[in-house]
N, C-alpha and C positions, 0 to 999 in steps of 0.2 A: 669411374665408368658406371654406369647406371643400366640397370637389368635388363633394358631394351637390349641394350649395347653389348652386353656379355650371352643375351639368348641371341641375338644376329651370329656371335662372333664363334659360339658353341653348336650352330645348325649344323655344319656339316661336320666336323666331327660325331656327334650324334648320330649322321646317317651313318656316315662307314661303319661306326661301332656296331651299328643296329643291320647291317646289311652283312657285316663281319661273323654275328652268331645267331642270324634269321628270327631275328626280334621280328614280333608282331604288331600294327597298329598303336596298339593299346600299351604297350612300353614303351617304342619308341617317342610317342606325343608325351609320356610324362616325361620321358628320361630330357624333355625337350626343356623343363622347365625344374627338374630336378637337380642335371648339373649345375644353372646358372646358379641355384642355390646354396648349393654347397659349395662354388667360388665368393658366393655376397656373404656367406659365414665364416669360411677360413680366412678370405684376403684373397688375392690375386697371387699374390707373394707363392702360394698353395695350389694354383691352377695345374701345375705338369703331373703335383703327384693324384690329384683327384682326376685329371682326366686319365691317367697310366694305370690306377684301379679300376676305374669301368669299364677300360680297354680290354686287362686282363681277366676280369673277373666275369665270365658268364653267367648269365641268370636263366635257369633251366625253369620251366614252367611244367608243374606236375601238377594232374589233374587226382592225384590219392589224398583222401578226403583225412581230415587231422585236427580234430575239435582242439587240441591244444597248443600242437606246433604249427601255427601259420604258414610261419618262412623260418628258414636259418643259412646262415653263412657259414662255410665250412673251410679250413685248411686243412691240407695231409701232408703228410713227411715222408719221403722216398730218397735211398741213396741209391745215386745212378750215375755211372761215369766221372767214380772218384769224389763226389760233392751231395752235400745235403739238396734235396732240391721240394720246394711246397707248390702243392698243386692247390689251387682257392677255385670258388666256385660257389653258387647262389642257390637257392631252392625254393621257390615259390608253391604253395599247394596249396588244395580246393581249386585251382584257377578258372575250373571252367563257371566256378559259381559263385568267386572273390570281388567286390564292390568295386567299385574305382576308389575310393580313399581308402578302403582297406589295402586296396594294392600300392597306394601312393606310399602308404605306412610303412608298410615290410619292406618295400626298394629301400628307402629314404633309411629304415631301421637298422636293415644289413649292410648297406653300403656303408656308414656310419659305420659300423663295427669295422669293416674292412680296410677305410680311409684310415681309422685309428690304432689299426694294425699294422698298417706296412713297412713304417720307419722301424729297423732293429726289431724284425718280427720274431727272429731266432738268435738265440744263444745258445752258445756250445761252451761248455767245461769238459774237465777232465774225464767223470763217467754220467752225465745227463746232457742232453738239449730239450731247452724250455721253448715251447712254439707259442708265439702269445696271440693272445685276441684281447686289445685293447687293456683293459686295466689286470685280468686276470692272463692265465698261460695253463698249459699242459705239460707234464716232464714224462720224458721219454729216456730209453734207457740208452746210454750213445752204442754200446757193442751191437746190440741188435735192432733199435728203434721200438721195442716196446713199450706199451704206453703202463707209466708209475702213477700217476695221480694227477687230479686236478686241480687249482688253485681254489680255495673256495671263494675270493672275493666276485667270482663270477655274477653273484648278484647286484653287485655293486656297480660294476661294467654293466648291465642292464638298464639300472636304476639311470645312470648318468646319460647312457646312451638313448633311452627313451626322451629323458629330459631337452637332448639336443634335436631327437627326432622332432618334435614338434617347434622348437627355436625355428628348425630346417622348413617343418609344414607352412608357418605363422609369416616365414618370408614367401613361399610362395604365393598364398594367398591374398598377399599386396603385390604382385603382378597385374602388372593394366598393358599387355601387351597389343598390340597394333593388326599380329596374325591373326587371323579370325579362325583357326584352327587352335591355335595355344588360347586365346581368347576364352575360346568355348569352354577349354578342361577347363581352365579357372576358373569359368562361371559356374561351372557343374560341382568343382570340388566346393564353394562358399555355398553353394547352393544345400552340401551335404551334409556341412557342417558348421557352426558356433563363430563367432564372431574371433573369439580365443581360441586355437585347435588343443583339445588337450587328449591324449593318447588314453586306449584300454587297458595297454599293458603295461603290469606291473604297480597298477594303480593303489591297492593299499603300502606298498614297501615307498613309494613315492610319495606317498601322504604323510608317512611315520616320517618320511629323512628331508620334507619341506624346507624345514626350518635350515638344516645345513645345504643344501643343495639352493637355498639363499644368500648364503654366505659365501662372498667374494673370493674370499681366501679360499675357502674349500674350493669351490667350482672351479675356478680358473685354474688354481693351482694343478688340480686332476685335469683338467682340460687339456691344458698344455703339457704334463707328463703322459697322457696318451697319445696326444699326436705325435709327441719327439720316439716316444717308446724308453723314457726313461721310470719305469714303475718299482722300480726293485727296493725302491729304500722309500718309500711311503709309509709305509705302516713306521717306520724311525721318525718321520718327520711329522707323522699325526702322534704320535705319543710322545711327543718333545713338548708338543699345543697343548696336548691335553692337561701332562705333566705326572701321566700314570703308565706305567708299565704295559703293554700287552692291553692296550684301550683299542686300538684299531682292529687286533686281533677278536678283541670281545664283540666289538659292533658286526664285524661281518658273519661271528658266528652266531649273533641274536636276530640279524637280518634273515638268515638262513633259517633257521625255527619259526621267524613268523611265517614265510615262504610255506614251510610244513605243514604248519597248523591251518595255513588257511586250507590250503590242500585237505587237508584230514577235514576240516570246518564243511566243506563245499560232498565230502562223501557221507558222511553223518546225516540218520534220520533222525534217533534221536540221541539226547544227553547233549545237543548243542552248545548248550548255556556254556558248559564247562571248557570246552576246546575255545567259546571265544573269553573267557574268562583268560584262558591261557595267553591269548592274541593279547590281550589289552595288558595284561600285568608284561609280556615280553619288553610288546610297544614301548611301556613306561620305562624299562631299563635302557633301550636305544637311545629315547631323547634326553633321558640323564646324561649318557655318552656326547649329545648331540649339545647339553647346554654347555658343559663344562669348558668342549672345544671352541664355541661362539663365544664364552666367557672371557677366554684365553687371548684371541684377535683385535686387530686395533680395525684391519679392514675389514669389516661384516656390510 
């Protein structure tokens, strides 16, 4: 089926969704050329559960201005009438002053997280449930639902999910659609951007993990343990590749420091030199992580 044929076939759903939680204009025309997207990435095979997350999941448009948090997607955990039960839901902010690609970005960004959450979102043991988002989770305490800690490969779920954000951008972009409404936003989005789409966020942490986020085995292999939601034994099966102990655990915690430091990097007037001194010597440990594992594969 070819993109014409899946944005004809996704119109009206679109509208219900969009008339369902009083979408405006300006979402519903992307959401028009969004969905078909993320049906021509997953497969078709994937159509009910992508269309049953944009169903469920409302996108709230807030106009509270947030130099750092763009958008985020959120899940909550409520026991109510005997059963664990998650309430999800979208956040869009700046809107009344957010680009068109910048908005394409954060839908495309969070729904990705979302789509990659909803197979085996929760697990329950004996005294925790883990609520996940995509490659990382949250544990909660099962007697009363409060929140224990977070996973930290949350950077990493970032890192991957930006990556596919733009796979997601680079297919819309090759839309040559016949509507002269859907027409238009594509002219507008090529018009706003690069031949290649490549994302703001997270861009130094995506430049260190290039080289693995090239690697067949790595991507795909994460790809597809986050859409099934089988993530739990990852860090076992990256330090099998590697052939070192607690290697996966080291990479996510050297990700996270450079994260820091850029952070600290960006509030520094002076003594700069030295926080990126920091960045670079970090850097350099990650992609020793990063050869050893490339080393190790037959698929690269």
């Amino acid at each position: 089926m070819d993109s014409n044929m899946i944005i004809e076939k996704e119109k009206e759903f679109i509208d219900n969704v969009s008339n369902q939680h009083n979408y405006d204009s300006n979402i519903r025309h992307l959401l028009y050329i969004i969905i078909p997207a993320f049906i021509i990435k997953y497969g078709i095979q994937k159509e009910k559960l992508i269309l049953n997350t944009f169903k469920n999941i409302k996108i709230i448009s807030s106009n509270k201005e947030n130099k750092i948090v763009k958008a985020y997607y959120s899940s909550t955990l409520k026991y109510q009438n005997n059963e664990y039960v998650i309430k999800r839901y979208m956040v869009i902010q700046n809107y009344n002053k957010i680009s068109l690609v910048d908005l394409l970005d954060n839908l495309v960004h969070e729904f990705n997280h979302a789509i990659n959450s909803y197979n085996n979102e929760m697990r329950v043991t004996n005294k925790y449930i883990y609520l996940r988002t995509g490659l990382t989770y949250r544990i909660y305490k099962k007697e009363d639902l409060s929140f224990v800690k977070k996973d930290p490969s949350y950077l990493l779920e970032e890192i991957i999910n930006t990556k596919q954000t733009e796979d997601i951008i680079n297919v819309i972009k090759n839309f040559n659609s016949p509507d002269s409404a859907i027409s238009n936003t594509i002219y507008a989005i090529n018009s706003e951007t690069s031949h290649k789409y490549n994302s703001n966020s997270y861009y130094l942490e995506g430049y260190i993990c290039k080289k693995i986020l090239n690697n067949k085995t790595f991507i795909k292999t994460l790809e597809n343990l986050r859409l099934v939601g089988e993530i739990y034994d990852i860090s076992t099966w990256f330090d099998n590749i590697t052939g070192e102990e607690n290697s996966y655990k080291e990479l996510i915690k050297l990700l996270n420091e450079v994260s820091n430091l850029e952070f600290e990097y960006s509030k520094k007037k002076y003594f700069k030199s030295i926080t990126l001194g920091k960045i670079k010597d970090t850097s350099t440990k990650i992609m020793r992580i990063v050869e050893k594992f490339n080393n190790n594969v037959n698929y690269r």
